[in-house]
N, C-alpha and C positions, 0 to 999 in steps of 0.2 A: 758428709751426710750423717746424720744423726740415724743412728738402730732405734728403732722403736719395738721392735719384735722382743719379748718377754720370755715365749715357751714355744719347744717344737714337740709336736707329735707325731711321731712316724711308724710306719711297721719296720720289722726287724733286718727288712731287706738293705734298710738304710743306717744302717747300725756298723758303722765303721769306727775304726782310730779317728780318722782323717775326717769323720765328719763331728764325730762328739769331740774331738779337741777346737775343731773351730766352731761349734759354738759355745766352748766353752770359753776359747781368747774372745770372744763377741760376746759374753753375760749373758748368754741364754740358756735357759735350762731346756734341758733335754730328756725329752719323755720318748725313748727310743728302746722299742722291746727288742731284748737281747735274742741272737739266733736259737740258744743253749735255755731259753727262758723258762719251757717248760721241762727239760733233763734237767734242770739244777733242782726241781721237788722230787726226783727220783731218788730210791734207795741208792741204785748203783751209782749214781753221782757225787752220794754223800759220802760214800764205802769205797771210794775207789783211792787207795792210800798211794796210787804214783803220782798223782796229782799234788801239786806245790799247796793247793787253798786244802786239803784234808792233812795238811803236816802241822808241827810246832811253825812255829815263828820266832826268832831269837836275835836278841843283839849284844855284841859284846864288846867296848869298848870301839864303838860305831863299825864294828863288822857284822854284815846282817848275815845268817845263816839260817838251814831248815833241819830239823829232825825230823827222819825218817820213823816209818811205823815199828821198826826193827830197835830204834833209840839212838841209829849213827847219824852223824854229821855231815849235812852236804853244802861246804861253804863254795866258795862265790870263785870261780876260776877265768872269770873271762867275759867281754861285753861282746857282743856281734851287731851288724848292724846288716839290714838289709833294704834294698830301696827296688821300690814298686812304681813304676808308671808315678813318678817322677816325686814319693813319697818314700823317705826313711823312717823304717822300723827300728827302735832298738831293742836288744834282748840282752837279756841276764844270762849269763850260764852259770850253773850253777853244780857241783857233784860229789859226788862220795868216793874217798880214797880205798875204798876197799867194803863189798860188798858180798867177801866169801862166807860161806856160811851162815849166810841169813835162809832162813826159813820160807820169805815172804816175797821173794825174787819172781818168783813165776806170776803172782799179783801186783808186782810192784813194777819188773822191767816192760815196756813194749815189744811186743811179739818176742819174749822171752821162749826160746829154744835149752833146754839141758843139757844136751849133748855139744852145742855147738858155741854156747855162751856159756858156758860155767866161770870165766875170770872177766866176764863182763860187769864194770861198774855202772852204777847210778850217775845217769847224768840228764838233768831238765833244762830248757830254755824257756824264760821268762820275761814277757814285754809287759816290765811293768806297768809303764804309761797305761798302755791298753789297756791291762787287768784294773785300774784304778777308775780309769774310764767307765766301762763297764758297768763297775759296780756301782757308781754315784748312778749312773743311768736307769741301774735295776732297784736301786734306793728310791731312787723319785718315782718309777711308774707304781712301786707297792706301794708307796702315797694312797692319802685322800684324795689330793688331787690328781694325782697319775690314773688310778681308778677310773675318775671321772673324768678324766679328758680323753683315755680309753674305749669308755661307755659313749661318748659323744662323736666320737673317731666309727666306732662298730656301727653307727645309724646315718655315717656321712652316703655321700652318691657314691663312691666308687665302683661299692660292689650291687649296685640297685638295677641295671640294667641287667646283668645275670639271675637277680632274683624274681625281676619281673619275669623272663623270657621263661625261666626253667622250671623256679617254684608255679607261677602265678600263670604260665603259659598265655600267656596275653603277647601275642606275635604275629598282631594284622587288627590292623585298625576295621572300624567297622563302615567308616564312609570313603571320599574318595576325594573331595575339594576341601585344599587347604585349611577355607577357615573350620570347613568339622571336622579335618582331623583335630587340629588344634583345641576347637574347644572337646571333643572327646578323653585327649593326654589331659588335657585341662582338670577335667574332671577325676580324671583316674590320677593324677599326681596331687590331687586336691586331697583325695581319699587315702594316697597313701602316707604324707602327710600329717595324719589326723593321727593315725596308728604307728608313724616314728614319735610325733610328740607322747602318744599315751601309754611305749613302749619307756622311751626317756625316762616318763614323769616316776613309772614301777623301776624302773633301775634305778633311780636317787631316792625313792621311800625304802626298797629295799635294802639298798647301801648305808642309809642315818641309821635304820633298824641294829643294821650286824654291828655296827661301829658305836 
């Protein structure tokens, strides 16, 4: 069978390894908002130096390594693997030979204790794949086009029956035989309709504008 499908748009709930790799081996791009999508514009996101994407990056003689905020060295000590409901993860491990006397430990290690962790080292786990993933995904929805197929996703039906019911309180039809209910929704899905297209039409004038 021949893919015809081009592009997916999904909310973040669908935002796996296991689904961005396959459509990735499928040639489809994937406009899939990440869980993390609105914490990665936050300060403490950007500022949180235990995290592997706020370090250096290094290679040396194709050994890939990180530098810490402190300026040590956490090279590559081990792969792991772990499998989920019938999918394997892989992970990076990655650590530092010695992290006495850094200053920065108490922001650096996870529930870093002083009393009780004082000869505790630095050590992160890293599935690359994912984090690669990811990132192509959150690449394509900052798009023009991610944007827009975003914009177009926010005025689909999903969530139209909750807006009717709760914004719009419209929760009882006004007749009672078939064909007037129908042609009553008729009219009222006509009307709503008119105000998804003239919503659309200000979110793509507005969007040519900023861009």
């Amino acid at each position: 069978m021949v893919n015809h499908l081009k592009e997916a748009t999904a909310d973040s709930c669908y935002c796996s390894e296991e689904n961005l790799l396959i459509l990735k081996q499928k040639g489809i791009t994937a406009y899939i908002k990440l869980q993390e999508h609105e914490k990665k514009k936050t300060r403490g996101y950007k500022e949180d130096i235990g995290k592997y994407y706020n370090m250096q990056y290094r290679t040396y003689e194709d050994e890939v390594y990180y530098i810490c905020h402190d300026g040590r060295e956490l090279r590559h000590l081990r792969t792991e693997t772990r499998n989920q409901n019938g999918y394997t993860q892989t992970y990076e491990v990655y650590g530092c030979s010695g992290c006495t006397g850094c200053e920065h430990k108490k922001r650096c290690l996870y529930k870093y204790n002083e009393e009780t962790d004082g000869n505790r080292n630095k050590v992160m786990k890293i599935n690359e794949r994912w984090e690669e993933l990811k990132e192509k995904s959150h690449e394509n929805i900052e798009s023009k086009q991610g944007i827009l197929n975003r914009l177009i996703r926010s005025i689909q039906t999903e969530s139209h029956f909750g807006d009717i019911k709760e914004n719009e309180d419209f929760r009882r039809f006004h007749y009672q035989s078939m064909e007037t209910v129908y042609k009553e929704f008729l009219l009222y899905t006509i009307g709503r309709n008119m105000n998804k297209y003239h919503r659309f039409e200000l979110g793509i004038l507005k969007n040519t504008k900023e861009n």
